[in-house]
C-alpha positions in Angstrom: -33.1 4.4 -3.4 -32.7 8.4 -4.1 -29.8 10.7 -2.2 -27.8 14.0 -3.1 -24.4 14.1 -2.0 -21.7 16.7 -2.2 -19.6 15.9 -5.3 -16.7 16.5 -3.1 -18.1 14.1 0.1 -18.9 11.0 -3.0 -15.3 12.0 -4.8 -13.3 11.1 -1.5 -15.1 8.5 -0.8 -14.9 6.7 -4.2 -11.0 7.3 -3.5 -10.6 5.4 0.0 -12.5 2.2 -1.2 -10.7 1.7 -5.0 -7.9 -0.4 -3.4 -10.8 -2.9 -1.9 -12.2 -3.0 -5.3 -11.9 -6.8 -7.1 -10.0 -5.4 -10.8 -9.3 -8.5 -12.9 -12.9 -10.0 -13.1 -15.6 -7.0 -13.6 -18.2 -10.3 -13.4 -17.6 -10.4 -9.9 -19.9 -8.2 -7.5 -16.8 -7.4 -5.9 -15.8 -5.0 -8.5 -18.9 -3.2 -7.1 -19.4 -1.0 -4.1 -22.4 -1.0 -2.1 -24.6 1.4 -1.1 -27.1 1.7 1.7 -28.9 5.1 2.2 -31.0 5.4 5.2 -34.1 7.9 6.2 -31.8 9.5 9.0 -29.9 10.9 6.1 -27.0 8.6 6.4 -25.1 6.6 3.3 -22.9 3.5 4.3 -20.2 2.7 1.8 -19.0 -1.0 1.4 -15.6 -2.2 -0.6 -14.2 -5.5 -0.6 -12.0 -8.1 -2.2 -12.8 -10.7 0.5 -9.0 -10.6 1.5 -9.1 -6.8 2.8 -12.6 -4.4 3.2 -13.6 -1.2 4.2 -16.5 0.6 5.8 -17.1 4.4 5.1 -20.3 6.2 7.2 -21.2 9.5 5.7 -23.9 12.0 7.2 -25.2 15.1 6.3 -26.8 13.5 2.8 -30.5 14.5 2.3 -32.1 10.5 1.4 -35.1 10.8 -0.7 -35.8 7.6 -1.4 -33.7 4.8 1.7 -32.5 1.8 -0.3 -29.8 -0.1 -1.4 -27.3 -0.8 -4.6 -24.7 -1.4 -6.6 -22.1 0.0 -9.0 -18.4 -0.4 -10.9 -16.3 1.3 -8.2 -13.5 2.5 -11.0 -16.5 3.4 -13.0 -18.2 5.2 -10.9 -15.3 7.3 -9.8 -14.1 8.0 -13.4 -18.1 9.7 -14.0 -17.7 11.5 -10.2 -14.4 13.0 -11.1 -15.4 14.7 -14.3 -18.5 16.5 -13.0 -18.5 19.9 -11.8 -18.6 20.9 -8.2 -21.8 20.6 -6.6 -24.5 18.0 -5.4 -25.0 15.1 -7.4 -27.8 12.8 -7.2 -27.9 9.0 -7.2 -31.1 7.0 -8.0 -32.1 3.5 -8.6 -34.1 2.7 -11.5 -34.8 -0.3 -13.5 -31.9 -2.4 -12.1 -29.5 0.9 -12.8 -27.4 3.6 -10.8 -29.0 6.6 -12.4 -26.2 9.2 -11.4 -27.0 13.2 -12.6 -25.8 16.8 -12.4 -27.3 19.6 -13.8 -28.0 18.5 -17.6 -25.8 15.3 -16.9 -26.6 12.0 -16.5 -25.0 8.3 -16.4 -26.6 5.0 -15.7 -24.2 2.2 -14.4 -25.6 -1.4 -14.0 -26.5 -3.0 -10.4 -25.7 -6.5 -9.1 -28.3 -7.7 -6.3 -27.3 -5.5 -3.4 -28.8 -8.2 -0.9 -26.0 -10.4 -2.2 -23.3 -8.7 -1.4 -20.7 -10.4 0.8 -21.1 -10.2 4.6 -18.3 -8.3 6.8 -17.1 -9.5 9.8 -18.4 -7.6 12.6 -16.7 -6.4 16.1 -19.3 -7.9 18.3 -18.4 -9.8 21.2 -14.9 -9.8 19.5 -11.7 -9.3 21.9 -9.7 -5.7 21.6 -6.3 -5.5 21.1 -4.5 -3.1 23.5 -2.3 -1.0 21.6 -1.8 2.9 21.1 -2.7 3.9 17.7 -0.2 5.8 16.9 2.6 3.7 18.0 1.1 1.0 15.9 0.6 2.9 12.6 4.3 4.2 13.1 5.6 0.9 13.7 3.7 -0.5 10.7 5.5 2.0 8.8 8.9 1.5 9.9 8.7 -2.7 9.5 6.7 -2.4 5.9 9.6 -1.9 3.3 10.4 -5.7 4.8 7.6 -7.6 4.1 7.7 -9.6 1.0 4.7 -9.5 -1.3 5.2 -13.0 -3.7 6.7 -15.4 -1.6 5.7 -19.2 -1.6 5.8 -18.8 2.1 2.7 -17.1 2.7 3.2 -15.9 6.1 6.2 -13.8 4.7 3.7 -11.5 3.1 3.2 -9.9 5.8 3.8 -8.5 8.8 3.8 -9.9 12.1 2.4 -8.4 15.7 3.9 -10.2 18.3 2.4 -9.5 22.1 4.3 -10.4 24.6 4.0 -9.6 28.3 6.5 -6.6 28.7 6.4 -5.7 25.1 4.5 -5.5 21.7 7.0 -6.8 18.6 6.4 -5.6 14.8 8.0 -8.0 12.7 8.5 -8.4 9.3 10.8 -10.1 6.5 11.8 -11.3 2.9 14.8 -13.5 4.4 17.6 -11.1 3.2 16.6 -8.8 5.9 14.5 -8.8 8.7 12.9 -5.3 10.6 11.9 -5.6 14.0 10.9 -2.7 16.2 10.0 -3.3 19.9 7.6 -1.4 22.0 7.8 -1.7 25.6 4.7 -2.3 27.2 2.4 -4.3 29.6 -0.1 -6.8 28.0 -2.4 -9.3 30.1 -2.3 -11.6 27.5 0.1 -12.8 24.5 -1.4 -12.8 21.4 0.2 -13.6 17.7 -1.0 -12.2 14.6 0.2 -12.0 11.1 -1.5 -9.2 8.8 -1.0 -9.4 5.1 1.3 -6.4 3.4 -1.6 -4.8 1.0 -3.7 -4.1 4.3 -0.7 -2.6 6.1 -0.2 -0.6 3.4 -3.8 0.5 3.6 -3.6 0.9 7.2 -1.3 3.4 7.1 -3.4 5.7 4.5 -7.0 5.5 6.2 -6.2 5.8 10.1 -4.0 8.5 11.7 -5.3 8.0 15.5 -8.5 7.1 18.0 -8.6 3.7 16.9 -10.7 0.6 17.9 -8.9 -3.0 17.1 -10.7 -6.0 17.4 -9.6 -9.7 16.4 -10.6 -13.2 15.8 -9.2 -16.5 14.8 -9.3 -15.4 11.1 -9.5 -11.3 11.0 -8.3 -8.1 12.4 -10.7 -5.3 12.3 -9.7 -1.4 12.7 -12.6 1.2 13.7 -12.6 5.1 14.0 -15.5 7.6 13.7 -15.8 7.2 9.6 -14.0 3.7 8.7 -14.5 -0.1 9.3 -11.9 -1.9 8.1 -10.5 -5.3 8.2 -8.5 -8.1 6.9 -8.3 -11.7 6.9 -5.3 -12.7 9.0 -2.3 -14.6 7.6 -2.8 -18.4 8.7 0.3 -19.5 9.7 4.1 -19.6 11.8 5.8 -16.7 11.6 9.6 -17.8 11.8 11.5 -17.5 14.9 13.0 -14.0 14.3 14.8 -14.0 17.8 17.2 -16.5 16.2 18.1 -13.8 13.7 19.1 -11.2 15.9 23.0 -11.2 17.0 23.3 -11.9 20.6 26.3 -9.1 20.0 28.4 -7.1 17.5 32.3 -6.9 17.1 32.0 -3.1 15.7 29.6 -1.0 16.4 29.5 1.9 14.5 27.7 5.7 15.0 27.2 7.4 11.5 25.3 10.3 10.4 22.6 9.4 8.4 22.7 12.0 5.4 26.0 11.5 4.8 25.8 7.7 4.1 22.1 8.4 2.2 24.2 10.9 -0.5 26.8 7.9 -0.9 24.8 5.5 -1.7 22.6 7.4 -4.2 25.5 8.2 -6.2 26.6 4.5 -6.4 22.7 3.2 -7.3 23.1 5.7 -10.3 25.8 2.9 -11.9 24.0 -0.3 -9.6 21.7 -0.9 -6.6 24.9 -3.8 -5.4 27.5 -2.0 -3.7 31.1 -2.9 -1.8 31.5 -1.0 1.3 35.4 -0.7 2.5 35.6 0.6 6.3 38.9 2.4 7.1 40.1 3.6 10.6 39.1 7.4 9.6 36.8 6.7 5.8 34.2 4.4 4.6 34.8 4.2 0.9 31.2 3.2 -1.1 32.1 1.4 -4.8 29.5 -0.3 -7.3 29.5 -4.4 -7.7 28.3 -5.0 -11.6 29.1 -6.9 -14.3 29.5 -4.0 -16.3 31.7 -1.6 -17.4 30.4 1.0 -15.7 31.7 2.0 -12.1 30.7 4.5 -9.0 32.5 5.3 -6.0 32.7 7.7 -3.2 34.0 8.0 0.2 33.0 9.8 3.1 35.6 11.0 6.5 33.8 9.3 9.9 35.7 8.1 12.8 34.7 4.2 12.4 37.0 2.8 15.4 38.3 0.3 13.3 41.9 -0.3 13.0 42.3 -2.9 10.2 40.2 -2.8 7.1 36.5 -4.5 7.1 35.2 -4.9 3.7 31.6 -6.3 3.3 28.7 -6.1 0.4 25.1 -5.5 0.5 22.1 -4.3 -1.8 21.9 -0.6 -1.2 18.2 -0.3 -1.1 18.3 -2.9 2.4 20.1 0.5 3.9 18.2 3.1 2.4 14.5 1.3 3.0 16.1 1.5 7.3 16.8 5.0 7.3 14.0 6.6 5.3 12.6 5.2 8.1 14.7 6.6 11.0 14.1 10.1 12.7 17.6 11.2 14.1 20.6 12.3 12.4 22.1 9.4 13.6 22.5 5.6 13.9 24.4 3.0 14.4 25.6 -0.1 12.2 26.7 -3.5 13.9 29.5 -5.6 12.1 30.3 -9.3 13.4 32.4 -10.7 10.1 32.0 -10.0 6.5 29.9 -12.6 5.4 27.8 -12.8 8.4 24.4 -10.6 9.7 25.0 -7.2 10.6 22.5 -4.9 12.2 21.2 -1.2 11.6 19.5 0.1 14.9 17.7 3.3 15.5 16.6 3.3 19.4 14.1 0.3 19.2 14.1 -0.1 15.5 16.4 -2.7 14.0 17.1 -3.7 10.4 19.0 -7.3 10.3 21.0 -7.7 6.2 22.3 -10.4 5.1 25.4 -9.5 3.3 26.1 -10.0 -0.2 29.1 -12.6 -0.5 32.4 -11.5 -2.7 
């Protein structure tokens, strides 16, 4: 195998594919990227850690030699990024990746390319009917929620829930649960639980025009320049209507920059804070063990006569509305100790309260 690339076109690939690259065991061939060259001057890209993988097509190469290979994906990046700007030229010889510039030149060792796992493929897979930008949005919104390390393995993700009227995005670490709805008409109901790393990756590769394509075991995501997919999360997503309050007792409007510069001035003493709601005030004080102690208050017309008191970790509330695009939103109280609910328009953040 024999191409010349743009340094530029091999640097931003060698980005996109290093968080599909296997890091703890450099034995594996999955701490490798694959690379397939063809005589219509085209260079496929392969990454893959078995649980999450990506496809990159590049044109426009000029392929002396079509063939295939391997190299360290870190390593290979950390040569890329130190040479100049220019073409660069990858070559196989004797079981190496002979990569040169100019008076340059670096050799990387190659696993057997032909043994490099197989990707699922879209054929005769069913498509999911979803706008692409509603879904990367939504993704967004419901991803500070996911838990990462919990023994409950379909926590670690995030659920899409298709109903007939309406498309759910799920997602939880059972102290809070985010949950935006998306009106619209499906002929089918589907479930389907996608693990937090390749939502997270989601939301960096793909902006819009979007194929999605699923099976029993993986979702797959297809534009003009990635493939990407996932093994699904195998399992039951809990019932998160149960969560929801049927209704609220309060039901509070607030203005979202006011309540973000409250809270950051209490997580500078603790991330735990008391919240005291007043008729005409909502005082903000820390909860720690310590010495130390924050509090502010703010003037808003809450609509409550008697005093409400309640606790909660300040991050739940600022994770809902760096999320949220008005100026506004609204807070749902029931009692102290019990649920409440942040809502933007169809986006809800359910927190368990801390008890005091």
């Amino acid at each position: 195998m024999q191409f010349e690339i743009a340094k530029s076109v091999l640097e931003n690939i060698l980005i996109h594919t290093q968080p599909f690259l296997e890091k703890k065991d450099l034995s594996q061939i999955t701490s490798h990227l694959y690379f397939e060259a063809t005589a219509s001057n085209t260079l496929t890209v392969k990454a893959t850690d078995y649980e999450i993988g990506l496809v990159i097509e590049a044109e426009n190469i000029h392929v002396s030699e079509p063939g295939m290979a391997t190299a360290n994906g870190k390593k290979l990046l950390d040569i890329v990024r130190i040479l100049s700007d220019g073409n660069v030229n990858l070559t196989t010889k004797d079981g190496m990746l002979d990569i040169t510039q100019g008076h340059s030149d670096f050799q990387l060792p190659m696993y057997n390319a032909q043994e490099f796992p197989a990707f699922a493929s879209i054929e005769n897979k069913p498509g999911v009917e979803i706008d692409s930008g509603l879904l990367i949005n939504s993704l967004k919104k419901i991803t500070p929620a996911a838990d990462t390390n919990n023994p409950k393995f379909e926590l670690n993700g995030a659920l899409i829930d298709i109903k007939a009227d309406q498309i759910n995005f799920v997602a939880t670490d059972t102290r809070r649960l985010a949950i935006i709805a998306i009106p619209q008409s499906s002929g089918s109901e589907l479930s389907l639980i996608i693990p937090k790393k390749a939502i997270i990756e989601i939301q960096k590769l793909f902006t819009s025009n979007i194929d999605i394509y699923y099976d029993a075991t993986h979702l797959l995501i297809k534009s003009d320049q990635y493939t990407f997919f996932t093994k699904l999360i195998n399992g039951k997503f809990p019932d998160y209507n149960r969560i929801i309050p049927a209704s609220t007792r309060y039901n509070l409007t607030l203005p979202k920059s006011d309540i973000v510069n409250a809270i950051k001035q209490i997580t500078t003493i603790s991330n735990d804070m008391k919240l005291t709601l007043e008729s005409g005030r909502i005082l903000f004080e820390s909860l720690s063990d310590e010495n130390n102690k924050a509090s502010t208050e703010i003037n808003v017309d809450t609509g409550i006569d008697s005093t409400f008191v309640f606790a909660v970790n300040s991050r739940y509330i600022l994770d809902f509305l760096g999320q949220i695009d008005q100026t506004q939103f609204t807070i749902g109280l029931n009692e102290p100790n019990m649920p409440f609910m942040l809502q933007e328009e169809q986006f809800k953040t359910i927190v368990m309260p801390i008890v005091i």
